[in-house]
DOTORDREN-47932 format. One record per residue: residue in one letter; x, y, z of N, C-alpha, C, CB in turn. Coordinates in steps of 0.05 Angstrom, whole numbers, always signed. Glycine has a CB too. Layout:
<rs>
A;X;Y;Z;X;Y;Z;X;Y;Z;X;Y;Z
...
</rs>
This chain:
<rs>
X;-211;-55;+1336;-221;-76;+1318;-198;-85;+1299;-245;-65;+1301
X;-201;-119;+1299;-176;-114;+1277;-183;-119;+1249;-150;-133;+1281
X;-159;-109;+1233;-171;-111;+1201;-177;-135;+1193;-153;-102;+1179
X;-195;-142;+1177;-200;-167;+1159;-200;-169;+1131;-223;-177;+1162
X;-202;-149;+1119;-197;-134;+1090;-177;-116;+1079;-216;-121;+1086
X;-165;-115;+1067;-144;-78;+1066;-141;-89;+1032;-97;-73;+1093
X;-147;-57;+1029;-142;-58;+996;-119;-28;+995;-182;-52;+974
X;-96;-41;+977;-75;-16;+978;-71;-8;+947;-43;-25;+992
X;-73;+11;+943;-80;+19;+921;-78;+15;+895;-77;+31;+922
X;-112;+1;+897;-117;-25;+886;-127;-3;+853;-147;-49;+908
X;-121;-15;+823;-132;-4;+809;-144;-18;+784;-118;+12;+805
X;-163;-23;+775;-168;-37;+764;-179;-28;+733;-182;-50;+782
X;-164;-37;+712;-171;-28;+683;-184;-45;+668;-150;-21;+668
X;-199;-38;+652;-215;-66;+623;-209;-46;+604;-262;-79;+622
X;-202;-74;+580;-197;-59;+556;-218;-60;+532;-172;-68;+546
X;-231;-37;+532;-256;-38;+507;-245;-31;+481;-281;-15;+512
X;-241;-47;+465;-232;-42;+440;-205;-36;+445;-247;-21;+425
X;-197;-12;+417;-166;-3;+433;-164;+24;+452;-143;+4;+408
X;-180;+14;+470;-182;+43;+493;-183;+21;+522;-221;+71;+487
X;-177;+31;+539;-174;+24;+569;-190;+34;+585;-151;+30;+580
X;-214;+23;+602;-225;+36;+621;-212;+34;+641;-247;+30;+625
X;-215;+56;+657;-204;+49;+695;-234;+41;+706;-187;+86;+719
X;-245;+31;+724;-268;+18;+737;-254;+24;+764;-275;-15;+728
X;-232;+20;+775;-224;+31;+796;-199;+48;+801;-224;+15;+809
X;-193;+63;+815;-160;+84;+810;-157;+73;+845;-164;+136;+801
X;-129;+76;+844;-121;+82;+874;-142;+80;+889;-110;+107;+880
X;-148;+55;+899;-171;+49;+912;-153;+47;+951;-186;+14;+893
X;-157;+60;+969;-148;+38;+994;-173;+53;+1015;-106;+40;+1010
X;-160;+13;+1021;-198;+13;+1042;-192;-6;+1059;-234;+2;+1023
X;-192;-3;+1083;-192;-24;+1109;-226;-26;+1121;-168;-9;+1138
X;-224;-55;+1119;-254;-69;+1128;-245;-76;+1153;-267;-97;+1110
X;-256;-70;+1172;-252;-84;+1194;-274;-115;+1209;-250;-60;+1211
X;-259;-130;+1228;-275;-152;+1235;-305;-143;+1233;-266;-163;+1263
X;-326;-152;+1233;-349;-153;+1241;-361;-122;+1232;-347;-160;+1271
X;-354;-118;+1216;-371;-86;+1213;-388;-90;+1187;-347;-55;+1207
X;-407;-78;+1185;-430;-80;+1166;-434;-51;+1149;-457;-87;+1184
X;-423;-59;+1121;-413;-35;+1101;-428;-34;+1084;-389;-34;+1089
X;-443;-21;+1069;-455;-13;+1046;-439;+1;+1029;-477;+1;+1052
X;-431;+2;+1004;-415;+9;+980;-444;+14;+966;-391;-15;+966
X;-435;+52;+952;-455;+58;+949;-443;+75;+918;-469;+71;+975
X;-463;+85;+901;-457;+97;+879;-474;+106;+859;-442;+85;+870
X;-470;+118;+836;-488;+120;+808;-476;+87;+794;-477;+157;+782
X;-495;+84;+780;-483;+69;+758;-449;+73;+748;-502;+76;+734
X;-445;+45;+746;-415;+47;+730;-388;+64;+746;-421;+67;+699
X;-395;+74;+773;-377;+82;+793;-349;+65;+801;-393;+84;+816
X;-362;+36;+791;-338;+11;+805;-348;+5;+830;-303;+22;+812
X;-381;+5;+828;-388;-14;+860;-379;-48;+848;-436;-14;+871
X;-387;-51;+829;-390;-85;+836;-360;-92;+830;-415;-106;+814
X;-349;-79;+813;-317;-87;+811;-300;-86;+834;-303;-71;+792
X;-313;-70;+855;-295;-61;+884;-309;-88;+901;-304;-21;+903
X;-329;-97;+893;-336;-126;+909;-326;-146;+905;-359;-135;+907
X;-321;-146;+877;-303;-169;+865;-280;-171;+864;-305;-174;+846
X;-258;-155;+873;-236;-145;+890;-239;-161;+911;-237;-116;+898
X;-262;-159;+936;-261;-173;+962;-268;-202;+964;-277;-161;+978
X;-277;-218;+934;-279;-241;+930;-261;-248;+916;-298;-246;+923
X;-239;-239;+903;-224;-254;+874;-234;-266;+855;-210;-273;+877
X;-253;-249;+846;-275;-261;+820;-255;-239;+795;-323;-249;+825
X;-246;-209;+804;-238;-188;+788;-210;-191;+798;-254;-157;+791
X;-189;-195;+791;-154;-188;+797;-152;-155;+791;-127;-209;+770
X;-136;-140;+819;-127;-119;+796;-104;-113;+778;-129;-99;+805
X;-113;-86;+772;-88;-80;+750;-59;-77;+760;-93;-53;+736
X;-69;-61;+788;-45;-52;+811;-60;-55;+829;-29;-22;+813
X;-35;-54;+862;-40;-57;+881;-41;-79;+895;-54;-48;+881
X;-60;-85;+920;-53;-111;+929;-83;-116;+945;-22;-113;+950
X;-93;-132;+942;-122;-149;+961;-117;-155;+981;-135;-175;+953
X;-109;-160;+1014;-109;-172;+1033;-134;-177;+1044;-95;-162;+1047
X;-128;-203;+1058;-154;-214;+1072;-144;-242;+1092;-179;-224;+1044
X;-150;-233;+1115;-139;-247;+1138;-111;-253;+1131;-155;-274;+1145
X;-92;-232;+1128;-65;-238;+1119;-61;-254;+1090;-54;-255;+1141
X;-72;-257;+1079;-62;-263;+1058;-74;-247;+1029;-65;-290;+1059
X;-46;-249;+1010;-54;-234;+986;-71;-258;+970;-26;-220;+967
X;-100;-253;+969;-110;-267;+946;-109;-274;+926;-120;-266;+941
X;-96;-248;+914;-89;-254;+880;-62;-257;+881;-95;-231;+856
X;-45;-264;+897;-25;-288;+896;-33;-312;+888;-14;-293;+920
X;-52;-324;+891;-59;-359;+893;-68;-361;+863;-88;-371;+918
X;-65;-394;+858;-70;-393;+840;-101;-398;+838;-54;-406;+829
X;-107;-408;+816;-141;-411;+811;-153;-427;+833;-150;-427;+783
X;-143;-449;+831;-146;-474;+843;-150;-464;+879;-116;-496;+834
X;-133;-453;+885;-124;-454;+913;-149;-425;+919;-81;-448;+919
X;-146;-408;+899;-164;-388;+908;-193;-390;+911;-160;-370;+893
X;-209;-415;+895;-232;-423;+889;-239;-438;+929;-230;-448;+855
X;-216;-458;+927;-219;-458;+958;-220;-454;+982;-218;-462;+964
X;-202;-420;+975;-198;-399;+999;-222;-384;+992;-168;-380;+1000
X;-246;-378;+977;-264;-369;+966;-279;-387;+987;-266;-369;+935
X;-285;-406;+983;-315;-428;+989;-305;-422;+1015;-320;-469;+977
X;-271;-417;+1027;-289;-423;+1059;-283;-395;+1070;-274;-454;+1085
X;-276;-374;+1062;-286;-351;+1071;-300;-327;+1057;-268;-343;+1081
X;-316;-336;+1042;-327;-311;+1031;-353;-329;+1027;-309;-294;+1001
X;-376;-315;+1023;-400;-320;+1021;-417;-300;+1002;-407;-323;+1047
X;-423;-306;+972;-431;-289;+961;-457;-289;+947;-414;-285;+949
X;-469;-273;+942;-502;-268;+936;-497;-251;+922;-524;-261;+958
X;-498;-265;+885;-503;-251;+862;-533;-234;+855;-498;-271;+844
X;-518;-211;+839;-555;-202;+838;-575;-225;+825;-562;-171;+814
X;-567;-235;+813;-582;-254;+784;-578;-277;+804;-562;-258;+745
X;-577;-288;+826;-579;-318;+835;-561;-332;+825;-602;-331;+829
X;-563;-342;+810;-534;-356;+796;-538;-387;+808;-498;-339;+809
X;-569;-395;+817;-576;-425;+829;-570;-439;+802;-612;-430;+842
X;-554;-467;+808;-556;-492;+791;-588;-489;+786;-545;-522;+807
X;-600;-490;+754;-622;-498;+753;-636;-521;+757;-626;-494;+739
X;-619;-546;+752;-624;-571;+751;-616;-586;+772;-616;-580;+730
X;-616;-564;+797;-612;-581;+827;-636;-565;+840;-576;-577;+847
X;-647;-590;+859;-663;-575;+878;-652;-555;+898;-676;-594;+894
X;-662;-535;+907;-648;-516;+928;-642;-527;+953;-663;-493;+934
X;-647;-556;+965;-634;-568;+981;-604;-573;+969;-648;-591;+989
X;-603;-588;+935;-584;-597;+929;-560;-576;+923;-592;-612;+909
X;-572;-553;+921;-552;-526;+917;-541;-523;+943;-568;-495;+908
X;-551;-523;+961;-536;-515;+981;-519;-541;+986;-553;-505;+1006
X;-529;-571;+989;-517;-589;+992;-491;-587;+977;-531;-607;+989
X;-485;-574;+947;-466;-580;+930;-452;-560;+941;-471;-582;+901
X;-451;-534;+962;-442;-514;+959;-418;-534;+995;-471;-480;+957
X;-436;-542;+1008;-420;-558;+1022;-403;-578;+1022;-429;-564;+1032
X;-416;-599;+996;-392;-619;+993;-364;-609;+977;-405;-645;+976
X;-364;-578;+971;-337;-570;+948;-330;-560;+974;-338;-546;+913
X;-330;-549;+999;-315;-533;+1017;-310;-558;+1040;-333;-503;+1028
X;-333;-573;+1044;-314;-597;+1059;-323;-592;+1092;-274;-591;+1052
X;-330;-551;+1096;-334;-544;+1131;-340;-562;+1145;-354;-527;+1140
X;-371;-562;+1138;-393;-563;+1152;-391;-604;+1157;-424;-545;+1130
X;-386;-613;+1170;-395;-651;+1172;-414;-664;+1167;-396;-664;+1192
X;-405;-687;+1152;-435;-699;+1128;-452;-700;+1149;-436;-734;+1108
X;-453;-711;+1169;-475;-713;+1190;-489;-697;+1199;-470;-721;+1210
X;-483;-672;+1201;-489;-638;+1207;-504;-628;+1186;-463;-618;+1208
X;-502;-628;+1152;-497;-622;+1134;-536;-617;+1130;-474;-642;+1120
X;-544;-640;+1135;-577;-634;+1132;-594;-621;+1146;-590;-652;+1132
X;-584;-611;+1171;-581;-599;+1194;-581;-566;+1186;-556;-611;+1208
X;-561;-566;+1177;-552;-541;+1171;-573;-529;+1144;-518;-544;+1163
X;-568;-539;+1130;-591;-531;+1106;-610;-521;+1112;-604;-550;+1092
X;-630;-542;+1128;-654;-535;+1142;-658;-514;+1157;-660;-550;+1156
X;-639;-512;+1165;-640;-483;+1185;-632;-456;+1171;-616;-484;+1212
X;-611;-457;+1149;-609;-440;+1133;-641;-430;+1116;-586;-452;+1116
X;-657;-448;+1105;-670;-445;+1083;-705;-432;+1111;-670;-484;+1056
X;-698;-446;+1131;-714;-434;+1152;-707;-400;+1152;-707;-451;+1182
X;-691;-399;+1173;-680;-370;+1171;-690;-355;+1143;-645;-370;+1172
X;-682;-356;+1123;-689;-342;+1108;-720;-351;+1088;-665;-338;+1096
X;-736;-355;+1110;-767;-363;+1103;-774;-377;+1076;-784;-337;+1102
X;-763;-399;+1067;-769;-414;+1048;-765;-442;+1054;-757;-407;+1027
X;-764;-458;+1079;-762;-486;+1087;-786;-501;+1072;-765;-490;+1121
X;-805;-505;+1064;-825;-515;+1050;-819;-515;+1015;-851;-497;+1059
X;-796;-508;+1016;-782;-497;+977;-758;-519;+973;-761;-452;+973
X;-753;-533;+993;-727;-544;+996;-719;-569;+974;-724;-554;+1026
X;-744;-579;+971;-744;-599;+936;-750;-591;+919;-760;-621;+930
X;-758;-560;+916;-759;-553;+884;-740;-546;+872;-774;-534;+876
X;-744;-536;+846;-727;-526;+828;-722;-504;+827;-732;-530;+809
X;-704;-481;+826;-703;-455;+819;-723;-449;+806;-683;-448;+808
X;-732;-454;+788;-756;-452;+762;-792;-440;+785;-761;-500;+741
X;-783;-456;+807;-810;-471;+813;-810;-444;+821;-817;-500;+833
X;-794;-422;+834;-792;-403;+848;-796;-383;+848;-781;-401;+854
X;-815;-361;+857;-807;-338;+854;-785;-324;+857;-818;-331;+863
X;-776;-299;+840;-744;-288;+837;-737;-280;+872;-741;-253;+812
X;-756;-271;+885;-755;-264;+915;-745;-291;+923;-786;-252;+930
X;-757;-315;+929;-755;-335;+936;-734;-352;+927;-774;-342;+933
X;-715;-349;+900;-691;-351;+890;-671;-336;+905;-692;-345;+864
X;-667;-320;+910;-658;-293;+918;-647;-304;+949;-684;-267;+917
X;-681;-310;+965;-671;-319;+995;-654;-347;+991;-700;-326;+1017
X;-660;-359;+968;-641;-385;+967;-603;-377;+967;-650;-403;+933
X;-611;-363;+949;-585;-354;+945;-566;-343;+967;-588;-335;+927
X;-582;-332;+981;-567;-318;+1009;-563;-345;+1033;-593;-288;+1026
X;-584;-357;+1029;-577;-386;+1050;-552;-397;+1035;-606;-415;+1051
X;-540;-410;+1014;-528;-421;+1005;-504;-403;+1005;-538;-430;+985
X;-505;-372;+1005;-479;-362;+1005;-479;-368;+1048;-477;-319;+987
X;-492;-369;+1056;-485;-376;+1091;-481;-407;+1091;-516;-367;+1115
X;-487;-412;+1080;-484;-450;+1089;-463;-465;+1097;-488;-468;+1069
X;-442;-452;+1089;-409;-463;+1100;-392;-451;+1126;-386;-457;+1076
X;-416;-426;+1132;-406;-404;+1158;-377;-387;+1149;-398;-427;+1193
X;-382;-372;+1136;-363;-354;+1120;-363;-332;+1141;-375;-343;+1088
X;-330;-328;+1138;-326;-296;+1169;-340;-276;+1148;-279;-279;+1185
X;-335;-276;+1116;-353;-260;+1110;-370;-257;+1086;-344;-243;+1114
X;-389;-240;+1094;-400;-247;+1066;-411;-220;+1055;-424;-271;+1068
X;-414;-222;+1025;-420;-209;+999;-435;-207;+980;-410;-210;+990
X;-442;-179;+976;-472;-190;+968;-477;-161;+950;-500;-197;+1001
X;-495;-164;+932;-496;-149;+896;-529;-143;+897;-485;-177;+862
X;-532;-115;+906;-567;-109;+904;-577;-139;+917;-582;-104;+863
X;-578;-148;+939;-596;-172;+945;-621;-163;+949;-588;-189;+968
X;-635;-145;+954;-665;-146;+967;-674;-117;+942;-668;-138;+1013
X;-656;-123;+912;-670;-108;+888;-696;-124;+879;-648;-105;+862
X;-692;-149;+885;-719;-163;+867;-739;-178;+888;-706;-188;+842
X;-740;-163;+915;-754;-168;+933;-775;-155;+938;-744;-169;+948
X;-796;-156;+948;-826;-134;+958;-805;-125;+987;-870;-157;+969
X;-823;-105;+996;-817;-89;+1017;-814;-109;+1043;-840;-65;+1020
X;-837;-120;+1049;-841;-139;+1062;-821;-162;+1073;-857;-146;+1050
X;-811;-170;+1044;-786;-199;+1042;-762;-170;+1051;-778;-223;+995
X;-763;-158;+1038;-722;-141;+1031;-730;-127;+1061;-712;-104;+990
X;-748;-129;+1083;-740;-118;+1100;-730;-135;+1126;-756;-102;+1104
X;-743;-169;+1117;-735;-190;+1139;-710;-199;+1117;-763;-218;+1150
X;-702;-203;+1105;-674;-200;+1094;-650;-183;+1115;-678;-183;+1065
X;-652;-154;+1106;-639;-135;+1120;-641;-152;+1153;-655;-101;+1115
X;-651;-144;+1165;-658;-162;+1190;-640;-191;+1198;-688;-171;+1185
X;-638;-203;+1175;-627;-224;+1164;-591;-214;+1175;-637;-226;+1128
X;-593;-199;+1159;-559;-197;+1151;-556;-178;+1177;-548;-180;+1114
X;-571;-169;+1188;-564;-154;+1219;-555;-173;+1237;-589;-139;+1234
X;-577;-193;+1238;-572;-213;+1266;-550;-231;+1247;-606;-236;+1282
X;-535;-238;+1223;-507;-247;+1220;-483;-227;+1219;-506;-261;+1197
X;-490;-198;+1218;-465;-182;+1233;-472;-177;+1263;-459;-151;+1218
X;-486;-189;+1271;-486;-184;+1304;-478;-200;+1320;-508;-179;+1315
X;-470;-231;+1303;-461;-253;+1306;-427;-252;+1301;-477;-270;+1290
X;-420;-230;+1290;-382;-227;+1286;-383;-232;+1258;-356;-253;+1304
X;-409;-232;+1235;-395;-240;+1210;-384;-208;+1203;-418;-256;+1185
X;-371;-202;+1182;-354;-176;+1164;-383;-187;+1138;-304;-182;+1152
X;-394;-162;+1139;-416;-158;+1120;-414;-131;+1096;-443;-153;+1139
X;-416;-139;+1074;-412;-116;+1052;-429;-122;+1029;-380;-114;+1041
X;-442;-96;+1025;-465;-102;+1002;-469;-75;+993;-495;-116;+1012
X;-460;-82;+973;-475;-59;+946;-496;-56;+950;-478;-67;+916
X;-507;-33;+945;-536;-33;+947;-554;+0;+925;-540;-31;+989
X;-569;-3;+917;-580;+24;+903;-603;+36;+929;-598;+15;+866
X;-618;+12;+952;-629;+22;+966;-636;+44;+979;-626;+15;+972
X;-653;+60;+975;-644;+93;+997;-632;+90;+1028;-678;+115;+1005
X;-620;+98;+1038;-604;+91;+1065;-629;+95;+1093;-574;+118;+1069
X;-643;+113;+1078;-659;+125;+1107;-668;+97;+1116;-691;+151;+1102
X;-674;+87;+1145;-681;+68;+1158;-667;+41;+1150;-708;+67;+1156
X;-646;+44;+1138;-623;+19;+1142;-594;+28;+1155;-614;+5;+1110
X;-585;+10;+1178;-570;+13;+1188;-540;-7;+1188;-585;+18;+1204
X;-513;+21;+1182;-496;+9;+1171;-473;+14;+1193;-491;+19;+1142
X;-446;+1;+1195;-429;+16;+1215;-413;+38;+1197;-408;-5;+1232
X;-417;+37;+1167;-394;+51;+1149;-423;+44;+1125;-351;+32;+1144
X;-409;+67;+1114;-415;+74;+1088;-400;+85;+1072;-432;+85;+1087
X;-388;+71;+1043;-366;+80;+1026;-378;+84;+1002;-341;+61;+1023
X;-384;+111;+990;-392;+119;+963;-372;+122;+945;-406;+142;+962
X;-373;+111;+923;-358;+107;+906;-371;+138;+879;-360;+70;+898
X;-342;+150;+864;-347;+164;+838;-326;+160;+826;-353;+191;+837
X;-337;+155;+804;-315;+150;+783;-292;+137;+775;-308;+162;+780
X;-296;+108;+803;-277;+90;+810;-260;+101;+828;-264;+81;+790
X;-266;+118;+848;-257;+128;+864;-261;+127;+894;-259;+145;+856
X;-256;+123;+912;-271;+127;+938;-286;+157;+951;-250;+119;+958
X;-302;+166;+943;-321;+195;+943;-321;+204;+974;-359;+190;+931
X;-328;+185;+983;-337;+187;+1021;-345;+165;+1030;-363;+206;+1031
X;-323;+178;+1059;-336;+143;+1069;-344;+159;+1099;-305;+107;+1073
X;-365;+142;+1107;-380;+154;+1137;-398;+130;+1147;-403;+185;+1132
X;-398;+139;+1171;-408;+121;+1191;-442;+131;+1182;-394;+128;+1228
X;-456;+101;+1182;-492;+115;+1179;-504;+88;+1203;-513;+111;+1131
X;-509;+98;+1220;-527;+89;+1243;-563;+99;+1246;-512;+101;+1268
X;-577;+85;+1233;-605;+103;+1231;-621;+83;+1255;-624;+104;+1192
X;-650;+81;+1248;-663;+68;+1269;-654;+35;+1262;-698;+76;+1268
X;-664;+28;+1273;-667;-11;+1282;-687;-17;+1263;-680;-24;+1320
X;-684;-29;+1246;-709;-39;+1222;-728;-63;+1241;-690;-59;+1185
X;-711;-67;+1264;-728;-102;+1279;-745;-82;+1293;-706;-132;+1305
X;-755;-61;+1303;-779;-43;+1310;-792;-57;+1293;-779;-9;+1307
X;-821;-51;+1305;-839;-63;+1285;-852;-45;+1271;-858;-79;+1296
X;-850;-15;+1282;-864;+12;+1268;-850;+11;+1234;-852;+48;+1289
X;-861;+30;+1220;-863;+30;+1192;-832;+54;+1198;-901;+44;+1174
X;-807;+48;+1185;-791;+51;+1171;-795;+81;+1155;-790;+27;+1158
</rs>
């Protein structure tokens, strides 16, 4: 497999008052093409800061980010915002939808700043996104209009809408019923079964989700990392 990610020992500090946190130490971690990772932890371990590492939302302190050959936090803002839109695809816990666009228009706006996808294609694509993740009948409302579950699936269509090699994602199926967060998961199976590189934080219990890697994080540290293969959630039996 080849790499698509490599983090070399990456460390990342915030300064609270006049004291310094570390959030990450000597971090290195090779993602490879197409593999589907869960980053796992207690609170305050450095899960979401080690995600934001693989997007360039967090720079670190030391070390270096690679991703398809290039150092990310080399670029500047500008250039990184548009190496962002066309390979990374991200799903905040909180949604983070424009309120004052319909969830057609969110995804539409998420396409006209990356440019991929062709205006002619472009309505095409939506539709099928907001399908897939069971809310096509939501496509003229407002975030408002929505349930947080139903925000949530927006959010995950719109982080897919430009066809990202990969994508990223922060507790997505925390503010879901059992029901939705399990055709979700399902979701993000049949797009790593398709060649996307999938990584998601998650507090979920592992039993009956299936990962190719699993990396637990302590204390901004890498704790363990292991392969977790459990059953197939697309069975239809109870999990």
């Amino acid at each position: 497999m080849k790499p698509i990610i490599q983090l070399q020992n990456v460390s990342k500090s915030f300064r609270a008052g006049q004291r310094y946190f570390n959030a990450l130490e000597q971090v290195n971690l090779t993602i490879n093409e197409g593999e589907f990772v869960a980053i796992v932890g207690s609170s305050g371990s450095g899960k979401s800061t080690l995600l934001n590492m693989f997007t360039g939302i967090d720079h670190p302190t030391k070390g270096t980010v690679t991703i398809n050959d290039a150092d990310i936090h080399a670029l500047n803002e500008s250039k990184l915002a548009r190496w962002r839109g066309e390979n990374v695809g991200i799903v905040f816990q909180f949604f983070q939808l424009i309120p004052t666009l319909s969830i057609a228009d969110n995804l539409f706006l998420a396409m006209d700043f990356v440019k991929v996808i062709p205006k002619k294609d472009r309505k095409q694509r939506m539709e099928l996104l907001l399908e897939q993740v069971g809310i096509a009948d939501h496509a003229d409302k407002l975030p408002s209009a929505l349930s947080g579950g139903e925000q949530q699936r927006a959010a995950i269509a719109r982080a897919l809408v430009n066809d990202p090699p990969i994508l990223v994602a922060d507790e997505p199926t925390g503010n879901l019923d059992s029901k939705t967060a399990r055709a979700i998961w399902n979701l993000f199976y049949d797009f790593s079964a398709s060649g996307k590189t999938i990584l998601i934080v998650t507090h979920e219990k592992l039993d009956g989700l299936k990962f190719d890697r699993v990396v637990s994080l302590k204390d901004g540290k890498i704790h363990s990392t292991h392969t977790h293969l459990t059953v197939d959630v697309h069975k239809k039996e109870p999990v």
